[in-house]
C-alpha positions in Angstrom: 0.0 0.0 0.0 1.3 3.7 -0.6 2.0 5.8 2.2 -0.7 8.1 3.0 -0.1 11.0 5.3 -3.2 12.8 4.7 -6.0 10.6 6.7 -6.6 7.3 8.0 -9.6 6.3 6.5 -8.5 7.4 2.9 -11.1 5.4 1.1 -14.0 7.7 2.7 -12.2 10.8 2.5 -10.3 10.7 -0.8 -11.6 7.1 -2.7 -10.2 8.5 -6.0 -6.8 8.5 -5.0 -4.5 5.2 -5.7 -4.2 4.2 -2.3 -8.4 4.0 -1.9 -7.7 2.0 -5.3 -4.9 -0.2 -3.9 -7.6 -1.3 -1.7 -9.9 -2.2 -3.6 -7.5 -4.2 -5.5 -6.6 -6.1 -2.1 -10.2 -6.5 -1.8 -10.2 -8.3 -4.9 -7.8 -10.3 -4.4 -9.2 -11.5 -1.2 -12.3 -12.0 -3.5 -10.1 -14.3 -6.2 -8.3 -16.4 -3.4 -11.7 -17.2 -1.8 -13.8 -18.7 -4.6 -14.4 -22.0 -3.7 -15.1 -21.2 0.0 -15.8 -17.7 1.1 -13.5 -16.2 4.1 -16.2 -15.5 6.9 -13.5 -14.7 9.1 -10.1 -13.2 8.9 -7.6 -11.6 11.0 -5.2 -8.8 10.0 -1.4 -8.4 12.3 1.7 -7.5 11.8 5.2 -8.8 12.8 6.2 -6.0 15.1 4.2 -2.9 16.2 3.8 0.3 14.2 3.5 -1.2 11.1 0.2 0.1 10.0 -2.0 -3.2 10.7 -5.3 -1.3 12.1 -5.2 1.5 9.2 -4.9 -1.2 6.8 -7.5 -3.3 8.6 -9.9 -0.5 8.9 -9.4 1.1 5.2 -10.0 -2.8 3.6 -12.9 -3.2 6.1 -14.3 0.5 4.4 -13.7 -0.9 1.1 -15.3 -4.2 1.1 -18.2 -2.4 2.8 -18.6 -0.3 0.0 -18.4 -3.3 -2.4 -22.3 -4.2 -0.7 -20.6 -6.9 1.5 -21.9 -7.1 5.6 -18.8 -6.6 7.1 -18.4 -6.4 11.1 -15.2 -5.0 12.3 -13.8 -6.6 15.8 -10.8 -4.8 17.6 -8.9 -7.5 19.5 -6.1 -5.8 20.1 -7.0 -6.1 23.5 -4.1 -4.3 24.4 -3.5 -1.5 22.6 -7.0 -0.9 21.0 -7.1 1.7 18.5 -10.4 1.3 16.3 -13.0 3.0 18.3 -10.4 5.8 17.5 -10.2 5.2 13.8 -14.2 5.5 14.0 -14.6 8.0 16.0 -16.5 5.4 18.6 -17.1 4.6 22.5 -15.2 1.7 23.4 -17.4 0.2 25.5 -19.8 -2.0 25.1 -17.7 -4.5 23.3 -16.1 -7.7 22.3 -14.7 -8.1 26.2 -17.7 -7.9 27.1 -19.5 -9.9 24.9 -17.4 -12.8 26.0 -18.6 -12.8 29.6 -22.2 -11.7 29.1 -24.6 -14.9 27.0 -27.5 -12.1 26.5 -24.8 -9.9 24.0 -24.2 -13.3 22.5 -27.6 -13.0 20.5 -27.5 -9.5 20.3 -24.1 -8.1 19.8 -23.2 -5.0 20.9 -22.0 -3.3 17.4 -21.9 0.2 16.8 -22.8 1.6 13.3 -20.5 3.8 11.3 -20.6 6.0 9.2 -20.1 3.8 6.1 -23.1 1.3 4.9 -22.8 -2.2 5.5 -20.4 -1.7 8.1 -20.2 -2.6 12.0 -17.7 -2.2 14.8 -17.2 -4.4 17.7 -14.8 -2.3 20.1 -13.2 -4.2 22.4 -14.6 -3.1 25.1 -13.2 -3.3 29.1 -9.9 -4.1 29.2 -9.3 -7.9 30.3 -6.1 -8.9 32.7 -5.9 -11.4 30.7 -5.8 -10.9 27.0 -4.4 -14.1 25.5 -6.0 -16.6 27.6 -9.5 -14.8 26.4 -8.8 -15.0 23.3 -7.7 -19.3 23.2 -11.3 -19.8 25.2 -13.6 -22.3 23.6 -16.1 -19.1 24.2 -13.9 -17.2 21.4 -15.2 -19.9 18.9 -18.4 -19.4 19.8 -18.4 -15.7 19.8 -17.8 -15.9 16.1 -19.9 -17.8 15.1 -22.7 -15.5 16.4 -20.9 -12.8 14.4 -21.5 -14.5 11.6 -24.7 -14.5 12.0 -24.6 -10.5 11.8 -22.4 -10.8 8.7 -20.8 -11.9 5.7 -16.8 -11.2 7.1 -16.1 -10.8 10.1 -12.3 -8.8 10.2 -10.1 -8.9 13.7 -7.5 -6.3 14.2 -4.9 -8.1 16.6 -1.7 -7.3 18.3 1.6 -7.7 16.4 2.3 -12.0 16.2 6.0 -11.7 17.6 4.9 -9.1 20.5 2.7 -11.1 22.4 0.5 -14.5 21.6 -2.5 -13.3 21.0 -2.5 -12.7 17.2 -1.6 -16.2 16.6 -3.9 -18.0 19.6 -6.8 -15.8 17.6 -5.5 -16.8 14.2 -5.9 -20.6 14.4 -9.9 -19.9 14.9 -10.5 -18.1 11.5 -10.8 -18.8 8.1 -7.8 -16.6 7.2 -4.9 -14.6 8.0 -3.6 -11.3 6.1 0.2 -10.1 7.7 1.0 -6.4 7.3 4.6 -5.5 6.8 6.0 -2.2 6.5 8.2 -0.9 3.9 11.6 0.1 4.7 10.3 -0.5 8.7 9.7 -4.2 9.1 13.0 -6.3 10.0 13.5 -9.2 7.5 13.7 -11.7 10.3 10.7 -10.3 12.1 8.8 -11.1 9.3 10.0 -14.6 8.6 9.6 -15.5 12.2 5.8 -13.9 12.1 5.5 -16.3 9.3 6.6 -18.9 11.0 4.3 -18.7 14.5 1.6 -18.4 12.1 2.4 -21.6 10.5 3.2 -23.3 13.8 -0.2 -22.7 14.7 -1.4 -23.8 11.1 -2.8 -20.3 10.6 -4.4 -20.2 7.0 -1.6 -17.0 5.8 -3.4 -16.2 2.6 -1.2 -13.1 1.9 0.8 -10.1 2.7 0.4 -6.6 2.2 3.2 -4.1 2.0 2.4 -0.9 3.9 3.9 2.9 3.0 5.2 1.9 -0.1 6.4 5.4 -2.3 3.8 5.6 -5.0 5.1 6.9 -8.4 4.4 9.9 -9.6 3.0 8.7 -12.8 0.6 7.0 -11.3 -0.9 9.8 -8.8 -1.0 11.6 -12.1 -2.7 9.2 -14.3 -5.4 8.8 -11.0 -5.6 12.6 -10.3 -6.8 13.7 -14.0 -9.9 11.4 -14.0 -11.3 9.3 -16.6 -10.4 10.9 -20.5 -11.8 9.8 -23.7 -9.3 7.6 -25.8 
């Protein structure tokens, strides 16, 4: 993905520009690598913090949204939770407490934004004990009543080689995108992200490549508009 500077939720404010368009090419792609069975769920890290994972998350989240799918958006960065932020949101009622309490389970608590077709699930109060939450046999079921609510269900979680979570939370979805940052990401972080997916037979359909320099040809080309031939 090109860098963008200007806001984090490019694809509402700008979706002309090439990064909104790189994103709807991810979302694409998701589409094509999905055509025999349909990703219902999916979780979106990164190998090390600061590497752009919950913009990402939240920008592809916008974008299939505006592509008429049902997308619910579920912050389980239950550490550093950022979302609610993103959306402008409270952060409570959420996916915290939608684990402890069986009367959210048929009615979750999500929050509408401001883009059609799409829901957030903050995470809600902050837990003592974020990875063991996560690894529940309650997690499993919490996304399967998601589902219900939905056609994807995205997870932002923490970075894979910070803590466990991302990859206890990654073994109970249908897929796995990594985020990796251009000129940021350490080689070996990212092979041994790749590795404690694998180890916990993640499904790691892809990668994305975050504040890549986009050339000026092509900001051009996207800036003009449509012209007759």
């Amino acid at each position: 993905m090109p860098e963008d500077r200007t806001s984090t939720l490019i694809t509402i404010s700008n979706p002309r520009s090439p990064i909104s368009e790189a994103f709807r090419t991810l979302r694409t792609n998701l589409e094509f690598t999905s055509l025999d069975k349909p990703i219902r769920s999916m979780v979106v890290t990164s190998a090390s913090p600061e590497e752009g994972k919950s913009t990402t998350l939240a920008n592809l989240a916008v974008a299939l949204a505006q592509a008429g799918k049902k997308v619910i958006l579920v912050d389980c960065d239950l550490r550093r939770p950022t979302l609610h932020q993103i959306f402008d949101a409270r952060n409570a009622p959420g996916f915290t407490d939608m684990m402890r309490d069986d009367a959210l389970m048929s009615q979750p608590p999500l929050q509408e934004t401001a883009v059609p077709n799409l829901s957030l699930l903050p995470s809600g109060t902050m837990p003592p004990n974020p990875a063991e939450l996560l690894a529940s046999r309650r997690m499993s079921d919490v996304i399967a009543a998601l589902q219900k609510h939905a056609e994807i269900v995205l997870f932002d979680a923490p970075p894979v080689i910070a803590v466990t979570d991302a990859a206890v939370l990654s073994s109970k979805v249908d897929a796995v995108l990594l985020v990796v940052s251009a000129g940021k990401t350490k080689r070996e972080h990212a092979k041994k992200a790749k590795a404690l997916l694998e180890k916990v037979n993640a499904h790691l359909i892809g990668t994305v490549l975050n504040n890549v320099k986009g050339e000026a040809g092509l900001y051009q080309y996207y800036a003009s508009g449509e012209k007759a031939a």
